[in-house]
C-alpha positions in Angstrom: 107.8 53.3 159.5 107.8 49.9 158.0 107.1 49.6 153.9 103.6 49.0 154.2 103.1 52.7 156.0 105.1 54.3 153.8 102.6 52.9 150.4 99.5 53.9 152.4 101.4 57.5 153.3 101.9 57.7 149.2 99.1 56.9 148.3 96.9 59.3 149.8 99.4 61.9 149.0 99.2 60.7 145.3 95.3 61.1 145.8 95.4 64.7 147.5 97.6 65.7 144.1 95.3 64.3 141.7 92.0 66.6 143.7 94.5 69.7 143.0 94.8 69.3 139.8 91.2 68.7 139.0 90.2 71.6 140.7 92.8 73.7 138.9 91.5 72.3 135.4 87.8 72.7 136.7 89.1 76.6 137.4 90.2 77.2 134.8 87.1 75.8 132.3 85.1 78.0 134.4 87.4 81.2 133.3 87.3 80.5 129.8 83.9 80.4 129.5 83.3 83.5 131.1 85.8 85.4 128.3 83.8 86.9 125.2 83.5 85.5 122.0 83.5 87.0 118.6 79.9 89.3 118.1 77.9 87.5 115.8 79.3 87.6 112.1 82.4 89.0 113.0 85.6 87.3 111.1 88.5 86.0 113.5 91.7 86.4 111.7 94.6 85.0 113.1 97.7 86.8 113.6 100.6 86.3 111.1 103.7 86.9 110.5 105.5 89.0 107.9 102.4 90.3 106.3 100.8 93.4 105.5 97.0 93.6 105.3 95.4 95.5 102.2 92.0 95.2 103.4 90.2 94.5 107.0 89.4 91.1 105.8 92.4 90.2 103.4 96.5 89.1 104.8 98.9 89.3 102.2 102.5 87.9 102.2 105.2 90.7 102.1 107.8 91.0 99.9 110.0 92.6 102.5 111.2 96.4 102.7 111.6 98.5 99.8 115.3 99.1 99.3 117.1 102.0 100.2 115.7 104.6 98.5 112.9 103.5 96.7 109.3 103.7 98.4 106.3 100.9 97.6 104.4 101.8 94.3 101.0 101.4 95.9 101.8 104.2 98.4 102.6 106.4 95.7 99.6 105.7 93.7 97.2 105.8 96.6 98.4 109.6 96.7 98.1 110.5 93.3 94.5 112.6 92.6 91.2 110.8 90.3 90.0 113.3 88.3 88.1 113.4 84.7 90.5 114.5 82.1 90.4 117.9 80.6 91.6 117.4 77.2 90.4 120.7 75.8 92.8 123.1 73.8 95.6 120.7 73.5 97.8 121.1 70.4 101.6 119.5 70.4 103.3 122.7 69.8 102.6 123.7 73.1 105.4 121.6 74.4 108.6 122.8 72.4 110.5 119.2 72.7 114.2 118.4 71.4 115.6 121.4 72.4 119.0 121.9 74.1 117.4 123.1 76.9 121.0 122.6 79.3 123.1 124.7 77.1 125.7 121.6 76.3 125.1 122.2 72.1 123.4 118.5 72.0 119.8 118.5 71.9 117.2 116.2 73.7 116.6 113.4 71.5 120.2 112.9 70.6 121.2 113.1 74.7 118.6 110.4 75.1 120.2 108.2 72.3 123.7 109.0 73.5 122.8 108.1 76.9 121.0 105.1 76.4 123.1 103.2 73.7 124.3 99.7 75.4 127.7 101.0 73.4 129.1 104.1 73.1 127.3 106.2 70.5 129.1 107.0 67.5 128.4 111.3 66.6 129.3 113.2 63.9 132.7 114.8 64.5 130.2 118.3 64.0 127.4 119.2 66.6 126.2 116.4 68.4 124.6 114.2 65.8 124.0 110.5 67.1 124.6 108.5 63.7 124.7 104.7 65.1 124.7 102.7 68.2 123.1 99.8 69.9 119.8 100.5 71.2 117.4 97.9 73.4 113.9 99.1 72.4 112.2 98.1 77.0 108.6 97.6 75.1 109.7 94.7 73.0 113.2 93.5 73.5 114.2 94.6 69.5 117.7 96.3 69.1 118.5 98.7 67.0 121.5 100.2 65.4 120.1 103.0 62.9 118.5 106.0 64.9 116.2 106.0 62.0 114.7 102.7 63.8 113.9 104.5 66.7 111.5 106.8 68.5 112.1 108.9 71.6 108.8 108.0 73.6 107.8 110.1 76.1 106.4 107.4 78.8 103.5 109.4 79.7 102.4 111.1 76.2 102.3 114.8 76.2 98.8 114.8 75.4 98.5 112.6 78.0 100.1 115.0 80.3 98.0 118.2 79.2 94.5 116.0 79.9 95.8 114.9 83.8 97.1 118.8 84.4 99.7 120.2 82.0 97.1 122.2 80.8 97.5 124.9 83.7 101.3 124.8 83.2 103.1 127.8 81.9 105.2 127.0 78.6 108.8 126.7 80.4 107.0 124.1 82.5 106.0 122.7 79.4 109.4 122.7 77.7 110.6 121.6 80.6 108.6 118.0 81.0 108.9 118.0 77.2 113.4 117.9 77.6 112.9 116.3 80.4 116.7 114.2 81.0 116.9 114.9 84.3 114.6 111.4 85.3 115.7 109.0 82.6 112.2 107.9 83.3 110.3 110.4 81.3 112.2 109.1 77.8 112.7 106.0 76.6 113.8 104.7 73.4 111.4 102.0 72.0 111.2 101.1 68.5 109.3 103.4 66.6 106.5 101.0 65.4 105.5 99.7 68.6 106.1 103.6 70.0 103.6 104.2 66.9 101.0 102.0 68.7 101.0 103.2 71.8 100.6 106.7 70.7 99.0 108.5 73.4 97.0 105.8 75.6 97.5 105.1 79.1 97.6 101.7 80.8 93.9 101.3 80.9 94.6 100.8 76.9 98.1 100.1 76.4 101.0 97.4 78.3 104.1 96.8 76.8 103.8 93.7 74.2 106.8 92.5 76.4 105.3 90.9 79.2 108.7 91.1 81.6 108.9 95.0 80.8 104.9 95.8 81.5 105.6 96.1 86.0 108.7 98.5 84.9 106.3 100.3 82.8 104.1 100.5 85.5 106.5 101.8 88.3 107.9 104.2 85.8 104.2 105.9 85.1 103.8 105.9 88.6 106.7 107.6 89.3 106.1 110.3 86.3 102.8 111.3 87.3 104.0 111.8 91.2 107.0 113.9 89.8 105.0 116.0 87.8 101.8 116.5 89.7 99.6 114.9 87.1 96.0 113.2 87.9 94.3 110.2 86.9 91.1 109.2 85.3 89.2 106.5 86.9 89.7 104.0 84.5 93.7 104.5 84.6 94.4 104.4 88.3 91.8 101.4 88.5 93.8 98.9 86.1 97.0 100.1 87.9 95.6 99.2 91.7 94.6 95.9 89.5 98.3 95.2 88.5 99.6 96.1 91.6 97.9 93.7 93.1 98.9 90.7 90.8 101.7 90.9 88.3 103.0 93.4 89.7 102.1 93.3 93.7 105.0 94.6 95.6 106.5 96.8 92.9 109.0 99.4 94.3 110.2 102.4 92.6 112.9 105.1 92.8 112.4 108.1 94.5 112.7 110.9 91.8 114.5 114.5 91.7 112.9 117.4 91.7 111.5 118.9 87.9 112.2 122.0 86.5 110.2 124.6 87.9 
């Protein structure tokens, strides 16, 4: 076959190539159009990757997995019960508090000042009597070195705990969430002005004045009402969803030991 042959031969070998591939591209127009579209108004969201979604229509970036041992504050609060409070009856005796309720001579409040003084505490050389230290007050970021400067806050206010359920506990219950060292959760120290203010409001009407302490604040409420089988109002468990889903989005907390029975 001389040169001349051999172009023709390639040529229409180029052109039978070129009919394929129009056929297969005509093929496979004709497919696509036969495949359903979206129903009318429906949203097409496009798949991601690394995110959660928190609703049908919203994708959120994730933070990642909790860490070992501590579970997504969200899930916990989507599990905790909305109910109306029942603040009828309440009176603060009801929840004997600073006892030495573990038989170690030292009561409560001085085991919480003991335990949470950046140095050790210095005690009186008789009974178990915190007289100084170095306290960091989580609400505002004050120290302290006088015990006289300080309060012993319970984080979720006893009052606050009788309207969400501690009502229907029995009184060793009671004594129990009111010594409660067993979570260093449940007591704080916080200076006793700002404790003052916050009195017995929940975080519908009361954040830390800190702003870097308010999302612990929030994790460790959480965490309290889980541990203790205590409701929510309406208005409470609607500013936390709120905070979880800004300032706070992602939070994890601790898991928690059992309470006293």
């Amino acid at each position: 076959m001389d040169r001349r042959d051999s172009e023709r031969g390639g040529a229409r070998r180029g052109c039978v190539g070129s009919l394929l591939v129009l056929v297969v591209l005509a093929a496979g127009a004709v497919a696509l159009a036969r495949l359903p579209g979206p129903r009318a108004g429906e949203r097409v969201v496009p798949p991601t990757t690394g995110s959660t979604t928190t609703e049908s229509t919203t994708t959120v970036t994730s933070a990642g997995e909790p860490a070992p041992g501590s579970v997504g504050a969200a899930t916990v609060l989507e599990r905790i019960p909305v109910r109306k409070e029942q603040p009828a009856g309440y009176r603060r005796e009801l929840f004997p508090q600073w006892l030495d309720v573990d038989g170690d001579g030292c009561d409560t409040r001085n085991q919480v000042l003991r335990r949470d003084s950046i140095t050790p505490a210095q005690v009186d050389p008789v009974g178990c009597q915190v007289v100084a230290g170095d306290w960091r007050s989580p609400y505002d970021g004050a120290t302290w070195e006088s015990p006289a400067d300080v309060d012993i806050d319970h984080v979720v206010a006893l009052k606050e705990a009788w309207d969400s359920g501690a009502h229907a506990w029995d009184e060793a219950r009671r004594i129990a969430y009111a010594n409660d060292t067993t979570d260093r959760r449940t007591l704080v120290v916080a200076t006793d002005s700002v404790n003052q203010s916050k009195g017995d409001k929940d975080p519908s009407n009361w954040l830390p004045p800190r702003p870097a302490d308010r999302c612990r604040f929030v994790g460790d409420w959480i965490a309290i009402k889980a541990r203790w089988e205590l409701a929510m109002d309406q208005s409470e468990w609607g500013r936390l969803r709120n905070l979880l889903r800004d300032e706070c989005a992602a939070l994890t907390i601790a898991r928690w030991p059992a309470p006293a029975r």
